[in-house]
C-alpha positions in Angstrom: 0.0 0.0 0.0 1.6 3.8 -0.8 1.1 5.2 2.8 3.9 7.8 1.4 0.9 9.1 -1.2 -1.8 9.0 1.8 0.4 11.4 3.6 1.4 13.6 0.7 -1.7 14.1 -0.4 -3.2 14.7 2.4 -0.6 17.4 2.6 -2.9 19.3 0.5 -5.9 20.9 0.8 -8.2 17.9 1.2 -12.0 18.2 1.4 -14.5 16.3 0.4 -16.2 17.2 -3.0 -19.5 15.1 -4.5 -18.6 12.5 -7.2 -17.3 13.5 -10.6 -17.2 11.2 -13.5 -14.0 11.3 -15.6 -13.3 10.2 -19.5 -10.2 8.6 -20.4 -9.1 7.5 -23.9 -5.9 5.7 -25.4 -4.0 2.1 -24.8 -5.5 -0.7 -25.7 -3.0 -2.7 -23.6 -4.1 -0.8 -20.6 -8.0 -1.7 -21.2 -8.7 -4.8 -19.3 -6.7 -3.6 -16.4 -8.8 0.0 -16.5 -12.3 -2.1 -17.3 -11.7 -3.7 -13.5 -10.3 -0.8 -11.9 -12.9 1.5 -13.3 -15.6 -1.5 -11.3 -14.5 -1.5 -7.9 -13.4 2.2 -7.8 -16.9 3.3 -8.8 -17.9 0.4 -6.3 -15.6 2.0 -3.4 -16.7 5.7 -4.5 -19.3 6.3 -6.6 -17.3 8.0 -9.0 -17.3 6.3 -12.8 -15.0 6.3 -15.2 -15.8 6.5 -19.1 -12.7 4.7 -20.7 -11.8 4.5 -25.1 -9.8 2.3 -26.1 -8.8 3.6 -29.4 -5.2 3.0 -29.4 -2.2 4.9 -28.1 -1.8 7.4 -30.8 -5.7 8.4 -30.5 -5.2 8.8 -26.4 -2.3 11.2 -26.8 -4.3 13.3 -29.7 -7.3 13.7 -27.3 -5.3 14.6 -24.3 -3.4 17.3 -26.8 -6.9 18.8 -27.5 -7.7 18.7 -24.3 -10.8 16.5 -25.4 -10.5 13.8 -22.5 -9.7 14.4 -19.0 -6.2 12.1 -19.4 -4.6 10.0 -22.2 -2.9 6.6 -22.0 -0.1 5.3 -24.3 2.0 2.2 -23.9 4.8 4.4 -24.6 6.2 7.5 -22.9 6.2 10.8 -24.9 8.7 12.9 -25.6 10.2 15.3 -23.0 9.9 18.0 -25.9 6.0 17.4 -26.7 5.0 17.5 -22.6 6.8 20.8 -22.5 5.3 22.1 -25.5 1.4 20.3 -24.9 2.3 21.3 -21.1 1.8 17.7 -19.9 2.6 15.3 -16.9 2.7 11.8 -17.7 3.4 8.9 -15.1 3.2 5.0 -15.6 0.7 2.8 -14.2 1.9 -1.0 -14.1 4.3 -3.3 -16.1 3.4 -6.0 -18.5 4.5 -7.5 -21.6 3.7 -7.6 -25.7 3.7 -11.1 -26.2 3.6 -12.9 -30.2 0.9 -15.3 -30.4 -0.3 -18.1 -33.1 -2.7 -20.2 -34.6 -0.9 -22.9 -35.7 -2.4 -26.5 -35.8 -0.2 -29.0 -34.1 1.4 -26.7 -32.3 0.4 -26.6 -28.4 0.3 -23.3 -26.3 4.2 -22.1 -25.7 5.9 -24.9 -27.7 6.5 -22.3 -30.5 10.1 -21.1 -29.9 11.2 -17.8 -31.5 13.8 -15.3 -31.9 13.8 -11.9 -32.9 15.5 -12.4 -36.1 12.6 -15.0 -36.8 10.0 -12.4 -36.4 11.6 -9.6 -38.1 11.7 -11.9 -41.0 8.3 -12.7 -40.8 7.2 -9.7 -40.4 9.0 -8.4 -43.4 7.9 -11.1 -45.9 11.4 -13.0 -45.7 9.4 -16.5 -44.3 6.3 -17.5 -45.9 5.8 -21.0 -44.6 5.6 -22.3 -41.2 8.0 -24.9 -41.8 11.0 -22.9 -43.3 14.3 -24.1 -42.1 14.7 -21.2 -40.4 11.8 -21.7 -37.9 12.5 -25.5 -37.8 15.9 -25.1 -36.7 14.6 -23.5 -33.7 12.3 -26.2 -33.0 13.8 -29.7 -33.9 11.0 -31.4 -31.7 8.0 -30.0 -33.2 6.4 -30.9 -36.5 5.8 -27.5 -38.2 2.9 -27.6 -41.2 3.3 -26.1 -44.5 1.0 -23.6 -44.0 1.7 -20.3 -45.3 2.6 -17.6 -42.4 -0.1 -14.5 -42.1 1.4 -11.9 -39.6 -1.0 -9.7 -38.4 -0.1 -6.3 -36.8 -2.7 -3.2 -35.6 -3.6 -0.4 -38.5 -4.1 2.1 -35.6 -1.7 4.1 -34.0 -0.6 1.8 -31.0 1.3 1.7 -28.2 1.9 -2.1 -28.3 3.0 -1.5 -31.9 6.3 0.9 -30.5 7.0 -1.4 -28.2 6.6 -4.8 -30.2 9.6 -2.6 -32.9 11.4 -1.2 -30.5 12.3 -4.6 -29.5 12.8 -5.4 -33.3 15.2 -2.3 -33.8 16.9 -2.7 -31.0 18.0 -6.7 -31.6 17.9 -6.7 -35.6 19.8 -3.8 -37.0 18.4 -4.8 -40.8 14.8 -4.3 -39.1 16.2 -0.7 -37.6 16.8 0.1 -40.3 13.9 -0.7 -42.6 11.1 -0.2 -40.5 12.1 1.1 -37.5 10.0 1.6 -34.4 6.7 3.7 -33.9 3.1 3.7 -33.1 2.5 2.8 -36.9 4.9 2.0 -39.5 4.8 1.3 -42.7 4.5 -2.5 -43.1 5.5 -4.9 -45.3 2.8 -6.0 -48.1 2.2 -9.2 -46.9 1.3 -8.2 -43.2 -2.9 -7.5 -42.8 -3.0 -4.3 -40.7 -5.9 -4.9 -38.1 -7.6 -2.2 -35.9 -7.7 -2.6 -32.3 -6.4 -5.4 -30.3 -9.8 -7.0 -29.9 -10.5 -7.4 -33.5 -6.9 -8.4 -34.3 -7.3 -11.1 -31.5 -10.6 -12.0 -33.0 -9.1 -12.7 -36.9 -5.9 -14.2 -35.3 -8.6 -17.0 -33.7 -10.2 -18.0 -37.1 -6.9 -17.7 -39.2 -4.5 -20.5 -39.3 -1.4 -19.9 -39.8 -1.8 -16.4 -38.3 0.4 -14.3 -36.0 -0.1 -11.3 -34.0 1.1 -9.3 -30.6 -0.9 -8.3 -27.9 -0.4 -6.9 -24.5 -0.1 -10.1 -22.5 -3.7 -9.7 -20.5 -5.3 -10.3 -24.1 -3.4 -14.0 -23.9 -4.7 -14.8 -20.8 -8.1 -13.5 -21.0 -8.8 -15.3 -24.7 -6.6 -18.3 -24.2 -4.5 -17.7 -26.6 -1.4 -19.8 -28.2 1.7 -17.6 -26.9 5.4 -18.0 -28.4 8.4 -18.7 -26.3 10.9 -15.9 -27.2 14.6 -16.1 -27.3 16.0 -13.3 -24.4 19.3 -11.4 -24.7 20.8 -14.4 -22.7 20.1 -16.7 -25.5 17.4 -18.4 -23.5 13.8 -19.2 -24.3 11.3 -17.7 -21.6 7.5 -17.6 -21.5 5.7 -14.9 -20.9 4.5 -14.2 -17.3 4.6 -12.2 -14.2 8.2 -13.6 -13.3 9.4 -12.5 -16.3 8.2 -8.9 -16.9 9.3 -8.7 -13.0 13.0 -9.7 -14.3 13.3 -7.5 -16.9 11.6 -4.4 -14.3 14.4 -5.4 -12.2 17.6 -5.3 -14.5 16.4 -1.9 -15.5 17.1 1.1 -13.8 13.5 2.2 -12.5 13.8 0.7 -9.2 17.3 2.2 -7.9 16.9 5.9 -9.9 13.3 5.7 -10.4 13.9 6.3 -14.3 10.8 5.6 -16.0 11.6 7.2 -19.1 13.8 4.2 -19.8 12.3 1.5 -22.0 12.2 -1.8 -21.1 12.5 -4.1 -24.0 15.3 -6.3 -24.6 16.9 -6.5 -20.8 19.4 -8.7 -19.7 18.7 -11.8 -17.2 18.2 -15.2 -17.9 14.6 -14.9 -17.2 13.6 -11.3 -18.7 10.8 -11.2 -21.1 12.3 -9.1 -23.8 9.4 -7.2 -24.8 8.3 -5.9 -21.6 6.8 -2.5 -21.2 4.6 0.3 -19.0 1.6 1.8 -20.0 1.4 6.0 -19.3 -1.4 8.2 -18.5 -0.8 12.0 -19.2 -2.8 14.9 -17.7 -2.5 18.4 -17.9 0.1 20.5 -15.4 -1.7 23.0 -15.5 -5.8 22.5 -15.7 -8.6 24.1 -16.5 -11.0 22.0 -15.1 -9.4 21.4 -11.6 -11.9 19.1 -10.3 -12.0 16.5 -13.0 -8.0 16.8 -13.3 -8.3 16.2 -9.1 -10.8 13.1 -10.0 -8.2 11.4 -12.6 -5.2 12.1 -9.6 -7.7 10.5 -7.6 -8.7 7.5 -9.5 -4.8 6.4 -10.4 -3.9 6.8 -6.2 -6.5 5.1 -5.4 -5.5 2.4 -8.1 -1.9 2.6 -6.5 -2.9 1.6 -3.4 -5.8 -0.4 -3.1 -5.5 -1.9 -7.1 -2.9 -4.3 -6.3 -4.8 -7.7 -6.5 -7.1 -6.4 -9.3 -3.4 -5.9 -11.5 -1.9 -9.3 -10.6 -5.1 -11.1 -11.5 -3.7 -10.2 -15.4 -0.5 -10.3 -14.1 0.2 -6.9 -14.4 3.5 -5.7 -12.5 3.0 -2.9 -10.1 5.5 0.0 -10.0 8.5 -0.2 -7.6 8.3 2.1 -4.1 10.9 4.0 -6.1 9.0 4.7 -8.8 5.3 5.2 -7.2 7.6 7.8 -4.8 8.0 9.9 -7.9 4.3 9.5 -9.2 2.7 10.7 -6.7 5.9 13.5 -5.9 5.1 15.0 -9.9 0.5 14.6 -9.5 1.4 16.2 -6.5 2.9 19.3 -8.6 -0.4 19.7 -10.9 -2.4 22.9 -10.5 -4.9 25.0 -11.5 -5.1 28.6 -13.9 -4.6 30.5 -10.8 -1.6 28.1 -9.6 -3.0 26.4 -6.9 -2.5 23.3 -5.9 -5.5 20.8 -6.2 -7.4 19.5 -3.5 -7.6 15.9 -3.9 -10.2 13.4 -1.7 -8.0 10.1 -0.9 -10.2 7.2 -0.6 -8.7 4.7 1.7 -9.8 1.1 3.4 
């Protein structure tokens, strides 16, 4: 539990205000978590939360215009667009963009890839399921010629920067090529897909199809995951152990550092494409007490969302870095430069 946010905030000028409904728009990735959250806060307080998932690059636009009360992208912005946009963003939890298939024969997590392998699927260099290539990673499965569908999301996504940041960071030919961003310009063969939900959906009734997800899509729709080759040359699945190894051989819990990505850390058991979803609000608001309800919601979520987050395995932040959340919503304020008052909502 963050007693260090109960205190701060209560550092403020607290009072008790009546409930206020907030709008929230952005990650995909983030949904599920945000669907259950949303549930039990409105539960706890009354207050409700009207969340779109429409996909990073859509969150980030809205919060720009001011046309949502915060944004959420599975990847942080810019330290020159929050200056300019006058933004705060902070992460929320730690999960991972797992590749997933529908490949008959093939039993969930016996699939065995490496980065190479996907970059060359994704860029039309493997058509068949059973190339060498893939087969020389898996001697003890019988692959079918099938040809290979990759599937990746048409809208501007956060799981889409992360999924090629780990591609250019591991295959320099992919850097390269493609590069990493919320949408790129894929290869002719891939079918671009909008939404995780409906690229889930056509990844179910394809076979021979493979996609990426944020890894609470895999659990909630049973899907085939692929065991990934890590930086340490060794095959690990997807799961809270190893998001949690690759959050702890990166520098957010000593400095705090969330601006770092990451994808491709070291340790034998680090999920390679692991990553944090953000939510940005203003630092400076016009509409103080829905600004105050959003600071709200996410310290409530801090300290009371725990179980809610592990049930999708979702990684909560290190001390370190919940320290420095709640140090910056602390710093938000209103036209007239006062600070907000925010109700805290405990057990």
């Amino acid at each position: 539990m963050l007693k260090h946010a109960v205190l701060l905030f209560c550092a403020l000028a607290v009072s008790a205000t009546q409930a206020t409904d907030i709008t929230g728009a952005g990650s995909t990735a983030a949904a599920p978590l945000y669907t259950k959250w949303q549930q039990a806060y409105t539960k706890k307080t009354g207050n409700k939360l009207a969340y779109e998932a429409i996909g990073s690059s859509g969150g980030i636009k809205k919060i720009k215009e001011n046309a949502s009360d915060f944004g959420a992208s599975d990847a942080p912005m810019s330290a020159a667009d929050l200056k300019k946009f006058n933004l705060l963003d902070f992460p929320t939890v730690i999960s991972g963009v797992v590749p997933f298939v529908n490949l008959p024969g093939v039993k969930d997590g016996e699939l065995h890839l490496s980065a190479d392998l996907i970059a060359a699927i994704y860029s039309g260099k493997i058509e068949k399921w059973n190339d060498a290539a893939i087969a020389k990673e898996n001697p003890k499965l019988t692959l079918p010629n099938l040809r290979v569908l990759p599937l990746a999301r048409a809208d501007g996504s956060g799981t889409t920067f992360t999924f090629t940041d780990y591609l250019s960071r591991v295959n320099p030919e992919w850097k390269k090529q493609y590069g990493s961003n919320f949408s790129i310009a894929w290869h002719a063969d891939v079918k671009t897909i909008k939404g995780s939900d409906d690229l889930v959906a056509t990844l179910k009734k394809t076979m021979g199809a493979i996609g990426y997800a944020e890894y609470a899509y895999v659990v909630e729709n049973s899907l085939n995951y692929v065991q990934l080759k890590n930086r340490e040359g060794q095959y690990v699945r997807p799961n809270a152990l190893s998001f949690k190894s690759a959050l702890a051989n990166s520098g957010w819990k000593n400095t705090g550092n969330f601006e770092e990505m990451l994808t491709d850390k070291p340790g034998p058991g680090s999920w390679p494409i692991t990553g944090a979803t953000y939510v940005y609000v203003p630092r400076i608001t016009s509409q103080p007490e829905r600004t105050a309800a959003v600071i709200q919601f996410f310290t409530w979520a801090f300290m009371e969302g725990d179980e809610l987050a592990n049930s999708l395995d979702y990684i909560r932040l290190p001390d370190s870095v919940q320290a420095r959340v709640v140090h910056e919503m602390s710093s938000v304020v209103d036209a007239k430069g006062n600070r907000l008052s925010v109700p805290i909502f405990v057990k």
